[in-house]
ChimeraX commands (.cxc) that place a marker at each C-alpha (Angstrom):
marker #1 position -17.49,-0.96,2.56 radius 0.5
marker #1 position -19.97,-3.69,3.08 radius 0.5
marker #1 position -21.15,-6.22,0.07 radius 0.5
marker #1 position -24.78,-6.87,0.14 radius 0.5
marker #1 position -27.26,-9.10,-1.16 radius 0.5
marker #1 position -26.16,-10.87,-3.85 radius 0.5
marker #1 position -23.12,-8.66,-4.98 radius 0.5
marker #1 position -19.62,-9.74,-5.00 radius 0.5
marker #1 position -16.63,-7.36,-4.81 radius 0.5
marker #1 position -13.27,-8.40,-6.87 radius 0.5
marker #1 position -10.09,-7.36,-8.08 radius 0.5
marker #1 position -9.72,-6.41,-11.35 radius 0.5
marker #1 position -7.70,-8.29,-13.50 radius 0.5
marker #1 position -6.01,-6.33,-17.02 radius 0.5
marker #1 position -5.50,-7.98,-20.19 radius 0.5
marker #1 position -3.82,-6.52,-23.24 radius 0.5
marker #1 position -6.19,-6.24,-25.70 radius 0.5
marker #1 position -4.43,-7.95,-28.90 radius 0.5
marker #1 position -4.20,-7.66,-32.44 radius 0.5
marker #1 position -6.37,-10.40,-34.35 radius 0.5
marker #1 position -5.85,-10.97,-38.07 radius 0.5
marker #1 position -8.85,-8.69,-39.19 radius 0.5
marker #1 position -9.20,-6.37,-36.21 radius 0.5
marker #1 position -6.64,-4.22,-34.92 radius 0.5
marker #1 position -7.60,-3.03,-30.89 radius 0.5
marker #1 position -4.46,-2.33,-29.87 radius 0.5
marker #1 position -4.73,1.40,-29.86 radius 0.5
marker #1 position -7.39,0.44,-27.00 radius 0.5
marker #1 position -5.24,-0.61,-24.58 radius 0.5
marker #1 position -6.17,-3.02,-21.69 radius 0.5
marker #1 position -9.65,-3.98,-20.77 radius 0.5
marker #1 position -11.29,-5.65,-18.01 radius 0.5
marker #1 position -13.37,-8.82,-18.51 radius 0.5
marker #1 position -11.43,-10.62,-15.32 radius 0.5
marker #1 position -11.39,-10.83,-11.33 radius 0.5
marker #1 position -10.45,-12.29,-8.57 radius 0.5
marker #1 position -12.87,-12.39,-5.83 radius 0.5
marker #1 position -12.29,-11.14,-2.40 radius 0.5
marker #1 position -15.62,-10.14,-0.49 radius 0.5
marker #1 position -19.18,-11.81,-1.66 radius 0.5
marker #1 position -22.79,-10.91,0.19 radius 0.5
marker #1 position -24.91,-13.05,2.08 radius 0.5
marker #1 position -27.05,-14.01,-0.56 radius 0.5
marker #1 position -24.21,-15.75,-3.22 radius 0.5
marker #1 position -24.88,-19.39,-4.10 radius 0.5
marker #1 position -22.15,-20.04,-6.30 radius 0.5
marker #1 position -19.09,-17.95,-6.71 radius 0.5
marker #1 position -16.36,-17.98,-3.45 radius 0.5
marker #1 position -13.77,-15.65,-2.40 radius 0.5
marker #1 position -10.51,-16.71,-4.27 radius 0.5
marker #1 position -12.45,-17.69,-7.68 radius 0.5
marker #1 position -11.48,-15.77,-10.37 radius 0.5
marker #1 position -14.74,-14.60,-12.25 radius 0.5
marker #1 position -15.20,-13.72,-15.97 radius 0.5
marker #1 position -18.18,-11.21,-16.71 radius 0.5
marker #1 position -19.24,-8.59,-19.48 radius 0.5
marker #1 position -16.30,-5.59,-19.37 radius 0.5
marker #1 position -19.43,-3.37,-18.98 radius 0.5
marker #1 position -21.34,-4.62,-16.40 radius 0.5
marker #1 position -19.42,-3.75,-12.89 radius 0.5
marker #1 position -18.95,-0.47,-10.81 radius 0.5
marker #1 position -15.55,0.29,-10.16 radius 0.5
marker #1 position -15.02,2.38,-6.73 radius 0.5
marker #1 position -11.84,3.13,-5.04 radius 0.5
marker #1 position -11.27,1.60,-1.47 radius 0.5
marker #1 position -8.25,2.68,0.21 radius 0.5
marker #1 position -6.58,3.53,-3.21 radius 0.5
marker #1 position -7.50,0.55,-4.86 radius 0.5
marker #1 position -9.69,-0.14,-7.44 radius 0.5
marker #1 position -12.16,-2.70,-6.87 radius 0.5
marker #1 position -14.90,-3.63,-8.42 radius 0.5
marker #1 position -18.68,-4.72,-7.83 radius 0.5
marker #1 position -20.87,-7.34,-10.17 radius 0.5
marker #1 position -24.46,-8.83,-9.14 radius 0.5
marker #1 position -23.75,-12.55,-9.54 radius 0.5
marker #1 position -26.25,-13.37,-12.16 radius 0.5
marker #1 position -23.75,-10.96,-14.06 radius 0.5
marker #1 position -20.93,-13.71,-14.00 radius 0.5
marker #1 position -20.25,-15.64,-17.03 radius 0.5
marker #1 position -18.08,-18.35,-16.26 radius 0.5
marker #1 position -15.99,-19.03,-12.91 radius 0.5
marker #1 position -11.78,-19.39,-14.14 radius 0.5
marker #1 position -11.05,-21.29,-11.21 radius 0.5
marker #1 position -10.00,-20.34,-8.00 radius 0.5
marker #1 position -6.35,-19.30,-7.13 radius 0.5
marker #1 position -6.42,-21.86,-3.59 radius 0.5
marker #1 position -7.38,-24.71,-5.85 radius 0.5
marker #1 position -3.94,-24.11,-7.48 radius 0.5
marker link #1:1,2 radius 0.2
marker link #1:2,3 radius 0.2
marker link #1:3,4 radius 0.2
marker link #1:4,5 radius 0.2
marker link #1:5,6 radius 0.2
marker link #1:6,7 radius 0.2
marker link #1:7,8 radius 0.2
marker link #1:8,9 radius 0.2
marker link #1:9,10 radius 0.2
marker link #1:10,11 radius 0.2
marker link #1:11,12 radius 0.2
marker link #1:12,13 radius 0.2
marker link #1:13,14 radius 0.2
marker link #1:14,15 radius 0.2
marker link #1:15,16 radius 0.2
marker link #1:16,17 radius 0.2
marker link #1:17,18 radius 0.2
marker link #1:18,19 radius 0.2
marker link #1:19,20 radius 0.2
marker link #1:20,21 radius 0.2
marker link #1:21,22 radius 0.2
marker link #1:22,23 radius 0.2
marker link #1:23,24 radius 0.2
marker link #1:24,25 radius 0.2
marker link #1:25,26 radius 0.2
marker link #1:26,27 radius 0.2
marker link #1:27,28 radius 0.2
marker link #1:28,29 radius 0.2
marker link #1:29,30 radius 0.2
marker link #1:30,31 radius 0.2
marker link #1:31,32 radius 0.2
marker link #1:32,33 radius 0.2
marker link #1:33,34 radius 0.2
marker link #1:34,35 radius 0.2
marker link #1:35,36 radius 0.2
marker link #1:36,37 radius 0.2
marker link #1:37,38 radius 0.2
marker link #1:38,39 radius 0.2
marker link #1:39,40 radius 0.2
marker link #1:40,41 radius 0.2
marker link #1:41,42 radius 0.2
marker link #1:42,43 radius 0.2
marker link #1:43,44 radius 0.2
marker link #1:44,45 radius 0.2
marker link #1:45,46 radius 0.2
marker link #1:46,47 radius 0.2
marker link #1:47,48 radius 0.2
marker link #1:48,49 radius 0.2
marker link #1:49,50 radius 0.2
marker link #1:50,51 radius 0.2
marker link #1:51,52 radius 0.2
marker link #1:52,53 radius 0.2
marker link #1:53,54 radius 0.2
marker link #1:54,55 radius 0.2
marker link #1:55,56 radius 0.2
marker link #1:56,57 radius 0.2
marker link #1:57,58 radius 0.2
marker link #1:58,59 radius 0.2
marker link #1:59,60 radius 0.2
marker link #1:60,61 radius 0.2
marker link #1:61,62 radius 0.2
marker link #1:62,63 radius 0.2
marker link #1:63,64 radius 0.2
marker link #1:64,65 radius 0.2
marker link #1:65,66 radius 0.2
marker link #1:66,67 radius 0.2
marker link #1:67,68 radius 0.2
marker link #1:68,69 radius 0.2
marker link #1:69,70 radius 0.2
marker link #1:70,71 radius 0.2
marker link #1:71,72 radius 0.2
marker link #1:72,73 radius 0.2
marker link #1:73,74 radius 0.2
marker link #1:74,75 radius 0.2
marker link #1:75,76 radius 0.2
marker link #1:76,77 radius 0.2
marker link #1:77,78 radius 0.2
marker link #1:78,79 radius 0.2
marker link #1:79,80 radius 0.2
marker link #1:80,81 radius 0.2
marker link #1:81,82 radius 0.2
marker link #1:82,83 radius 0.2
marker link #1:83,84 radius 0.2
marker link #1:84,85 radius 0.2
marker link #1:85,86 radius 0.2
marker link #1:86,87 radius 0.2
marker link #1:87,88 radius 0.2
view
């Protein structure tokens, strides 16, 4: 697989979804509002491979490559950049 234009393929991260003092979600589970980055298209300006990205839980496509699951978000759908994992 080949990431074009200005899509950016990541690894998902999991978090725990977790109990807040008026809201119970943990019969949800995890969910995925993390990644790290590992292939970007020609046509990124800002996020890098390493960063790890924060974005909408329903915004990517998830596709399996080589029985993983990765996932693929147009950048303008990123919401914040973590950090990246080189940068320590």
């Amino acid at each position: 697989m080949k990431t074009l234009a200005d899509r950016i393929k990541f690894l998902p991260i999991e978090q725990d979804i977790v109990k807040s003092s008026s809201l119970d979600l943990s019969h949800i589970g995890k969910q995925v509002i993390e990644g790290k980055v590992i292939e970007v298209g020609p046509e990124i300006e800002e996020v890098r491979i390493g960063d790890i990205i924060r974005f909408n839980e329903k915004t990517p496509v998830y596709l399996e490559e080589k029985d993983i699951k990765v996932g693929f978000i147009m950048e303008s759908d990123v919401l914040l950049i973590m950090g990246n994992e080189k940068e320590g």
